[in-house]
C-alpha positions in Angstrom: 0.0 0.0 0.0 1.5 3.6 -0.7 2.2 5.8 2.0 1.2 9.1 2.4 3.0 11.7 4.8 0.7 11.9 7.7 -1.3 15.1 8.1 0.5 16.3 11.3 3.6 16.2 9.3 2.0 19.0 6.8 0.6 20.9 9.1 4.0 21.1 11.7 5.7 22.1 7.8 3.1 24.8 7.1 3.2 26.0 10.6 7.3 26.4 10.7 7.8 28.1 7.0 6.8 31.5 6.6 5.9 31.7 2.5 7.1 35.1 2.0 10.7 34.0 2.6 10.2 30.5 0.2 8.6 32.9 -2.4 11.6 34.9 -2.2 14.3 32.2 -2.7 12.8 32.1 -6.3 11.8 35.5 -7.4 12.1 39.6 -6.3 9.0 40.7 -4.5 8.5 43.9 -2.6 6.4 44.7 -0.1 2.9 46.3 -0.6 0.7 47.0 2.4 0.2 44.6 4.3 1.1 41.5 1.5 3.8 41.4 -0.9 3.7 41.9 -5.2 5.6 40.7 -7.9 5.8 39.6 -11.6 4.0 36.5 -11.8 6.5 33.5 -12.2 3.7 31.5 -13.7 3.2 33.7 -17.2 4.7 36.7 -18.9 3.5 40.3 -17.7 5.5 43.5 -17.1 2.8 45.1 -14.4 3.1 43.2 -10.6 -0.3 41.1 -10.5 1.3 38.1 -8.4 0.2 38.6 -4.7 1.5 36.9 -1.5 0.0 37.5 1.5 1.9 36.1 5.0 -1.1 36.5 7.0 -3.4 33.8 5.2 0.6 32.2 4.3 -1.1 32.0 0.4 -0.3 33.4 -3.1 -2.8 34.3 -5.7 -1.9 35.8 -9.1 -4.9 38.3 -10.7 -3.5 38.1 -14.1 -3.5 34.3 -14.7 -5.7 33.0 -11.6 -2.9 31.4 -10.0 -2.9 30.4 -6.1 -2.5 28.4 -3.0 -0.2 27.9 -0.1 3.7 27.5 0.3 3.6 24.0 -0.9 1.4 23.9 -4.3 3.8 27.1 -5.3 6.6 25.2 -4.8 4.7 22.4 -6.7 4.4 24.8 -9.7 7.1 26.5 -9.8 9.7 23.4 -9.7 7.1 21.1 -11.7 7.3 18.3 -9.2 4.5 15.9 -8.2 2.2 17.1 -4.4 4.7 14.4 -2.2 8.2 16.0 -3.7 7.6 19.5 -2.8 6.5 18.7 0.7 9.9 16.6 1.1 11.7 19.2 -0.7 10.6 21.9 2.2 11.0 20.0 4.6 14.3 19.2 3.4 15.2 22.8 2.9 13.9 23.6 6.6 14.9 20.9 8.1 11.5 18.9 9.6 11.3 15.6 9.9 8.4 14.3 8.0 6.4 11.1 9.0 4.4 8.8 7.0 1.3 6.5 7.3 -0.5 4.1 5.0 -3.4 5.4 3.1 -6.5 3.7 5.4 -4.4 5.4 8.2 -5.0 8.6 6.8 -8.6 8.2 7.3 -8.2 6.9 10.6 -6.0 10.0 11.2 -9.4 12.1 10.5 -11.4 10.1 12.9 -8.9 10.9 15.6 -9.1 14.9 15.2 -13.2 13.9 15.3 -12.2 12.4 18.8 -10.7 15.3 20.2 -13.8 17.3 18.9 -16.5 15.1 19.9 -15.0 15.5 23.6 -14.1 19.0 23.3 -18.3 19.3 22.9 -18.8 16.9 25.7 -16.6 18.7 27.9 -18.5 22.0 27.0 -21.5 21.0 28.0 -20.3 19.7 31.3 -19.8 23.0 31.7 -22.9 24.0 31.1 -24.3 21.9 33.7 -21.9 22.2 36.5 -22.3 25.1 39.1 -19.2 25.1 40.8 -17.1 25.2 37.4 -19.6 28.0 36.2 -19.3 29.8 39.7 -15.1 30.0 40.0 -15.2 31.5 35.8 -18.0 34.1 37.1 -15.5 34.7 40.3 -12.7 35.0 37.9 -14.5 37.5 35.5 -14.8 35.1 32.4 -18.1 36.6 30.7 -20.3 33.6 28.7 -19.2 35.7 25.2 -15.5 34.5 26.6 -16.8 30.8 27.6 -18.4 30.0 24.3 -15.2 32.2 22.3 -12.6 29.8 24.1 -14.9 27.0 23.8 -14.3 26.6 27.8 -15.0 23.3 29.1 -15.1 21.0 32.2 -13.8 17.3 33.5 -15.2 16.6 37.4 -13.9 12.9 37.1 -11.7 10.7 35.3 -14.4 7.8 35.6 -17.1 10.3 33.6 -14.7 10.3 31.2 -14.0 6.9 30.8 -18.0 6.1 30.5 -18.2 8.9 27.6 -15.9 7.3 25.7 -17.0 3.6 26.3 -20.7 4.9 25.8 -18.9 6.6 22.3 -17.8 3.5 21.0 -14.1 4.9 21.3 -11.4 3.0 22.3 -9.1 3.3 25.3 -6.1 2.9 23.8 -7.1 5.8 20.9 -8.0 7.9 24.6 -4.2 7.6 25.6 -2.9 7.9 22.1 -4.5 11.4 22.0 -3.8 12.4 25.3 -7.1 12.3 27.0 -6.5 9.1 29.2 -2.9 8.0 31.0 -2.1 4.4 31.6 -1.3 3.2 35.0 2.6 2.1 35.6 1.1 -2.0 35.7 -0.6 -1.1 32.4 -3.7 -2.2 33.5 -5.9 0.7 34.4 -6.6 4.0 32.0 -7.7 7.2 34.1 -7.8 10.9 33.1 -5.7 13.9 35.0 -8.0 16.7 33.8 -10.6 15.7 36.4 -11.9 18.6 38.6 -10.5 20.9 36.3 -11.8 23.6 34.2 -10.7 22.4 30.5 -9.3 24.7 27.9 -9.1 23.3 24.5 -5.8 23.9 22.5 -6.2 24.9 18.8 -3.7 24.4 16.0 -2.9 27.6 13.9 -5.4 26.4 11.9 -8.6 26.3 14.7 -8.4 22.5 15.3 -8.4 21.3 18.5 -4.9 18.9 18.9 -4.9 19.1 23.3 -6.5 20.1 26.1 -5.3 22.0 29.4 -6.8 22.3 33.0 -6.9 24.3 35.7 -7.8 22.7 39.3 -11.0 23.5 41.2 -9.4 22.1 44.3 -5.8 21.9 46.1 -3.7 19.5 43.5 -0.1 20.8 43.0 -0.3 21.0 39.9 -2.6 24.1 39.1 -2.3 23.8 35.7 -1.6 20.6 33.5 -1.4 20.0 29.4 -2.2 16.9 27.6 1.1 14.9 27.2 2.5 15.6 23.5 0.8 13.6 20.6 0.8 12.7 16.7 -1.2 16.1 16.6 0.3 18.3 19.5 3.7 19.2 20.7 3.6 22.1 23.5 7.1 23.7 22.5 5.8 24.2 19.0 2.1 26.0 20.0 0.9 28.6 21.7 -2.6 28.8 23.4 -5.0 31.2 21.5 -2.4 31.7 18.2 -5.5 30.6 15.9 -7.9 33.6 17.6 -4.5 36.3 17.5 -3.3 35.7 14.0 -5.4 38.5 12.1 -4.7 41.2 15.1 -1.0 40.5 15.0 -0.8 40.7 11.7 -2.5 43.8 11.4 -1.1 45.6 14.7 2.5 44.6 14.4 3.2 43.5 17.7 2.4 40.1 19.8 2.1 40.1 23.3 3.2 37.0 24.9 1.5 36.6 28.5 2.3 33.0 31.1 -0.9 31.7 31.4 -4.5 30.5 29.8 -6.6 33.4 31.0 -4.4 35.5 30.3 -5.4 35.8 27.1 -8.9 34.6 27.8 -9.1 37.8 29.6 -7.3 40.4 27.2 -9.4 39.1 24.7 -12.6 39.8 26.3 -11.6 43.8 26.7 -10.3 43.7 23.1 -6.9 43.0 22.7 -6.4 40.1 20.6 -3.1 40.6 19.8 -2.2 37.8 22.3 -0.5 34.4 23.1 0.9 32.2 25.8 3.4 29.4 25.7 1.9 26.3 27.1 3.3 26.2 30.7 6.9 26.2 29.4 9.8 28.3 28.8 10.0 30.3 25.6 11.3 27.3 22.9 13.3 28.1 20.5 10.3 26.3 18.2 8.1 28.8 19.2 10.9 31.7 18.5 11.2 30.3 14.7 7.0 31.1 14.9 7.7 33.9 16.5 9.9 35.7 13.6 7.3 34.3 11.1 4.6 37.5 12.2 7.3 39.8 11.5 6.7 41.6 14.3 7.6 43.0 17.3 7.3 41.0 20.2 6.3 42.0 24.5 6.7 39.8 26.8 4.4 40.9 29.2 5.6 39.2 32.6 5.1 39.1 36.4 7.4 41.5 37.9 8.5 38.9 40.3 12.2 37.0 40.3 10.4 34.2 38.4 8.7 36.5 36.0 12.3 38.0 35.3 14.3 35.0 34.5 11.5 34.1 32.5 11.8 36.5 30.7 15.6 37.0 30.0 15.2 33.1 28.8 13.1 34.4 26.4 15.3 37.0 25.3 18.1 34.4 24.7 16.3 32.9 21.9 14.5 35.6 20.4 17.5 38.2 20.1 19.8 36.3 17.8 16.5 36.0 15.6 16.6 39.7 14.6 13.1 40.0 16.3 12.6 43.3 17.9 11.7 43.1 21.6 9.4 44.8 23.9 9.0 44.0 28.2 6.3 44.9 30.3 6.1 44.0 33.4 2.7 43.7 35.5 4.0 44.7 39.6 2.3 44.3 42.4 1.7 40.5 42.0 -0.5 41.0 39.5 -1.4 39.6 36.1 -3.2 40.5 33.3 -6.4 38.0 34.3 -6.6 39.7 37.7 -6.0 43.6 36.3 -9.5 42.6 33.9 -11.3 41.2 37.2 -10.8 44.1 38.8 -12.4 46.5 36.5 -9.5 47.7 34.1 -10.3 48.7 30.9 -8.8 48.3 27.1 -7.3 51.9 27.2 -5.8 51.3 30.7 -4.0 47.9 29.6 -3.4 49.2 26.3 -1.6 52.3 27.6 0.6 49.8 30.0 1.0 47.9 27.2 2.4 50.8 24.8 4.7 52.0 27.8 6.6 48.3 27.6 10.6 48.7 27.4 13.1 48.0 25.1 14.0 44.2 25.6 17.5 44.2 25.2 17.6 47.8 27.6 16.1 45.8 30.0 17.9 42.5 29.8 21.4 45.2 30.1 19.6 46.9 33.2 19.3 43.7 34.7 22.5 41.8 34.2 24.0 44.8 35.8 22.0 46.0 38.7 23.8 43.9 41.2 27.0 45.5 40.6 28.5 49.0 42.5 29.4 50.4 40.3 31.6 53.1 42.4 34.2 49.9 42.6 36.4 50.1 39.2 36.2 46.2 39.9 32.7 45.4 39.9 32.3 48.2 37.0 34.4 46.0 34.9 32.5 43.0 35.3 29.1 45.2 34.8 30.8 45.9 31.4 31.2 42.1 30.6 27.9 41.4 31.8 26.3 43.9 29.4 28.6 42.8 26.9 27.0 39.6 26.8 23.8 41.1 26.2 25.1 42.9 23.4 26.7 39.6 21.8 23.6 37.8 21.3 22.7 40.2 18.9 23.4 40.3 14.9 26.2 42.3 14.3 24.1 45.4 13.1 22.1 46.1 16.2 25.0 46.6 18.5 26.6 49.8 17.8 23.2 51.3 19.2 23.2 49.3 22.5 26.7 50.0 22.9 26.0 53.3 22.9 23.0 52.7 25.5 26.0 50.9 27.9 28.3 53.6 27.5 25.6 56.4 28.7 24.5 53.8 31.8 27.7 53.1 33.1 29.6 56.5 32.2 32.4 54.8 30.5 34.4 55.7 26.8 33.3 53.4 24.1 36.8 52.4 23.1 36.8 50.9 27.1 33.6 49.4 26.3 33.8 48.0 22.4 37.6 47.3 22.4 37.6 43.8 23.9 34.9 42.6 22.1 35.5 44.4 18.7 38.8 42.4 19.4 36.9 39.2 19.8 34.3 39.6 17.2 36.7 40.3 14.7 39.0 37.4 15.6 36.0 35.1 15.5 35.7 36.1 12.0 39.4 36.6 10.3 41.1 34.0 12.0 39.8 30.2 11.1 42.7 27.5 10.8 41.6 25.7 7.6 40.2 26.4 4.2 37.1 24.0 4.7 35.6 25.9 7.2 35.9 29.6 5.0 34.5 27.3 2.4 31.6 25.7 4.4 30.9 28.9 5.8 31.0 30.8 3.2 28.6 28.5 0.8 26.5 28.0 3.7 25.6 31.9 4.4 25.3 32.3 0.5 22.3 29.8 0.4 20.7 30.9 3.4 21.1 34.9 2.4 21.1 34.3 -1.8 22.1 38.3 -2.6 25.5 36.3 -1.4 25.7 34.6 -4.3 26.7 38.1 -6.5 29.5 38.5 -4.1 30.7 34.7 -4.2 30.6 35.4 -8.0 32.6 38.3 -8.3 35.4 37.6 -6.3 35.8 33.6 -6.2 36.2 31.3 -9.1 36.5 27.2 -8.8 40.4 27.0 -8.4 39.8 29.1 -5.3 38.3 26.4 -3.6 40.4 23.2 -2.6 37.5 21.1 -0.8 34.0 22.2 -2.3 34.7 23.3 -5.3 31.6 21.1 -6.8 29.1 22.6 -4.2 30.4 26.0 -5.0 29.6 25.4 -8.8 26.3 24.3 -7.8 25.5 27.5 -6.1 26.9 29.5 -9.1 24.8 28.2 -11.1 21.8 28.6 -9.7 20.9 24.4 -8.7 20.1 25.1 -5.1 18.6 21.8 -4.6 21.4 19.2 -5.7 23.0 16.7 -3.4 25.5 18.5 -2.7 23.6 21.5 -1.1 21.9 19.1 0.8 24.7 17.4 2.2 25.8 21.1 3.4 22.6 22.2 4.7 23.8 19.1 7.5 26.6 21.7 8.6 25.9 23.5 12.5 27.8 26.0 11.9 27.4 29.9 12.6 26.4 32.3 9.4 28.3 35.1 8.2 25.0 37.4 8.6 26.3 40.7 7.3 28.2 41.5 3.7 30.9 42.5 5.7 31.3 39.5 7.5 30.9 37.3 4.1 33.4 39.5 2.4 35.9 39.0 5.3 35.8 35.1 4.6 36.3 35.3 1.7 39.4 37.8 1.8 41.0 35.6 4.5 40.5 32.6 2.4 42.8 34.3 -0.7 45.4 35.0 2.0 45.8 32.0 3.0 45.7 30.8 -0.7 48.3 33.1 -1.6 50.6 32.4 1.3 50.7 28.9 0.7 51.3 29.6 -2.8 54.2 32.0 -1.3 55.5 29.1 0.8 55.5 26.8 -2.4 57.6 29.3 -4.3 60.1 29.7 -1.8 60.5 25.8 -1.2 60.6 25.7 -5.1 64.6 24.8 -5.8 64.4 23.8 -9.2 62.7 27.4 -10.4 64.6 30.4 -11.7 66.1 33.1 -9.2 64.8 35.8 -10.7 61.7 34.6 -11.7 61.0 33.7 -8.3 61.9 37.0 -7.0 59.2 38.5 -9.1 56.4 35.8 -8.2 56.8 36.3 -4.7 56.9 40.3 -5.0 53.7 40.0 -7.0 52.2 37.6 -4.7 53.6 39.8 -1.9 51.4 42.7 -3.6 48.1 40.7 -3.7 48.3 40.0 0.2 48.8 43.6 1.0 46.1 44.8 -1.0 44.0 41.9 0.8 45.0 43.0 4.2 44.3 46.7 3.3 40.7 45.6 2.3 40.7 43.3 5.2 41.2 46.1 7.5 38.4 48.6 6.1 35.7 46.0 5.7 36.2 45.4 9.8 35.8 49.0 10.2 32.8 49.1 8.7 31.1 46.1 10.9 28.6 47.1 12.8 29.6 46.4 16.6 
């Protein structure tokens, strides 16, 4: 029987590519309100009519009626059958695809009918349960919120357990979804969402893939998540993404809050504009989904010690993402669920919303305020500890920030970038070996293709002694040979900046030339005089390298 790549695999691949940057592997497009425009790859025109548009992550062409998502363009545009393109992305991007046999794939279907069949059923416990009803009133959650967040309720694993039986569904498909746990002697199924308010966790797309709780009583545990599934993994969701999409699109911002009603309640004064991770840290999953918006993000914490860290773990994934970075932080104990009970309003959560601060200021102020700064030792480790802030960020944010540091601690910039321009630099120019310039510099030039022009202009094959066939791949244009694969396999850190990428490739003639230099020296057998003029001329081309060397690591941003 054929197999088919299982439907969680397509949507995890839709979810974790952002069309707008596929589209523009393959042709120029420029932005145009809120979408972006271009000459339609799929027929001749000279006026833009080709569309994409990263909110609904689709294409559609008004000239020749083209359209769809990320995967039938790339289906169209490289002519390959539906099964290739998907593996092609998700080789490009790097996900794992899994596959299934084609009567699974229906049974697949039945399962995300599971997790909505009970999703109703544990609405309408709801419904009928007074206590539940009475702590959401206590809490402020209005009915328009309950029946918006499709709120639910669980008070025992046993009801459970008879719903299912009574639903013809089996046990085992329970535990495989994450609604029943199976005791340690494997002989016994039971629910951990009993007594708990339930809250039903929708994919991007508005399916329901997991439930959480909150406890009515004294467990521990106040809040729990279903275990991760075929369908749901909690470092790659947020809770209420599918009801924020169109606002954060259309604002600009995301506000990421810690907990379920959180967001319940934002929504419910009007701003949408909201997610929470699931219980968890920040992942670095979530960061990649993060960048996708293209937008700023505010991570709108407790003020508390917990609240912080949180927060500066957060900031540890999403500054070396180029994402811009708001903080607020809610004082007094308080969080945004208990500001709403109280009384406040959209304009008074909005405006301490708007007033959030700069994310890496705040992540500086904070890795320095322990320090007294009076004591010329402890102001010298304040300067490293900033400093690290400041190196998590792409090369051309940090002149600003360092600035920032050298108005907070009063200090010359020379004190506080030489050290580090020293580093940076060093980290750059100085590799042992030609394969890593190589691997380095044909990596960066597939991830950031307006590489490719500088590659071409000051590199030809002979330059190369390792990958010279992957570098004639990239030259001319087959991005998607064996040989780009096999590199794409490399963890290794991108030259981000042209500077940078220009660097590598200036230290890579050097030490081309001075091997040459060393050959010609060692060369016994070769004319006197015609080895004096080799090595002057090859003496020549590593001077002028240097000198260009030397002003392309002045002009690095720090």
């Amino acid at each position: 029987m054929e197999s088919l790549i299982d439907r969680s695999s397509l949507s995890l691949l839709k979810e974790s590519i952002d069309i707008v940057d596929v589209v523009s592997h393959y042709i120029d497009i420029r932005k145009s309100g809120k979408s972006f425009k271009a000459r339609c790859p799929f027929h001749n025109e000279k006026t833009p009519s080709f569309f994409v548009s990263p909110h609904h992550q689709s294409y559609h062409c008004f000239g020749c009626g083209a359209h769809g998502d990320v995967i039938e363009f790339v289906k169209n545009i490289e002519n390959l059958p539906f099964i290739d393109a998907v593996k092609t992305l998700a080789d490009r991007y790097g996900i794992e695809l899994q596959f299934t046999k084609e009567e699974e794939t229906s049974q697949l279907g039945d399962k995300f009918a599971i997790l909505e069949k009970v999703n109703s059923w544990f609405i309408s416990n709801l419904k009928g349960s007074d206590v539940a009803l009475q702590y959401l009133k206590s809490r402020g959650v209005s009915d328009l919120s309950i029946e918006k967040f499709q709120l639910g309720y669980l008070a025992s694993s046993q009801e459970l357990l008879d719903f299912l039986k009574s639903q013809y569904i089996k046990f085992q498909d329970g535990a495989e979804l994450g609604l029943l746990s199976i005791s340690e002697d494997g002989k016994r199924y039971f629910s951990s969402l009993y007594n708990r308010i339930i809250f039903p966790i929708f994919n991007s797309t508005g399916r329901v893939v997991a439930f959480g709780g909150r406890t009515l009583g004294n467990h521990p545990a106040k809040y729990i998540n279903s275990p991760n599934t075929p369908f749901f993994h909690k470092s790659k969701i947020f809770y209420g993404q599918n009801f924020a999409n169109s606002s954060i699109y259309k604002s600009g911002i995301v506000h990421i809050v810690e907990g379920y009603l959180d967001v319940v309640m934002l929504h419910q004064i009007g701003i949408e504009n909201v997610i929470a991770p699931l219980g968890t840290a920040l992942t670095q999953e979530q960061g990649y989904i993060l960048k996708k918006y293209k937008a700023k993000v505010n991570l709108a914490f407790d003020g508390d010690s917990a609240g912080i860290n949180a927060i500066k773990r957060a900031l540890d994934i999403l500054l070396p993402l180029e994402i811009e970075t708001r903080v607020t932080l809610f004082e007094n104990g308080k969080d945004p669920a208990q500001l709403v009970q109280e009384g406040a309003t959209f304009e008074e959560v909005q405006k301490l919303l708007d007033s959030s601060q700069d994310g890496v200021k705040f992540y500086i102020d904070q890795n320095i305020s322990g320090f007294n700064l009076s004591n010329p030792y402890e102001k010298s480790r304040a300067i490293a500890k900033a400093n690290e802030v400041i190196s998590k960020l792409p090369f051309r944010y940090r002149e600003e920030y360092s600035k920032y540091i050298d108005r907070l601690l009063s200090v010359g910039r020379v004190e506080i970038l030489y050290n580090r321009r020293i580093r940076d630099k060093e980290a750059i120019s100085n590799r042992e070996f030609f394969g890593y310039s190589e691997v380095a510099l044909l990596r960066s030039a597939i991830e950031n293709p307006q590489f490719i022009d500088i590659l071409r202009s000051n590199i030809d094959l002979n330059d190369f002694n390792f990958y010279r066939e992957h570098l004639k791949d990239i030259l001319d244009g087959n991005l998607e040979s064996e040989n780009i694969r096999w590199l794409l396999h490399f963890d290794i850190e991108l030259l981000s900046s042209k500077e940078e990428f220009e660097i590598e490739i200036v230290n890579l003639l050097i030490r081309k030339f001075t091997n040459l230099k060393k050959d010609i020296s060692q060369n016994s057998g070769m004319d006197f005089q015609k080895k004096v003029l080799e090595l002057r001329k090859i003496q020549n081309e590593i001077n002028r390298l240097n000198k260009r060397k030397r002003r392309l690591i002045e002009q690095i941003p720090i």
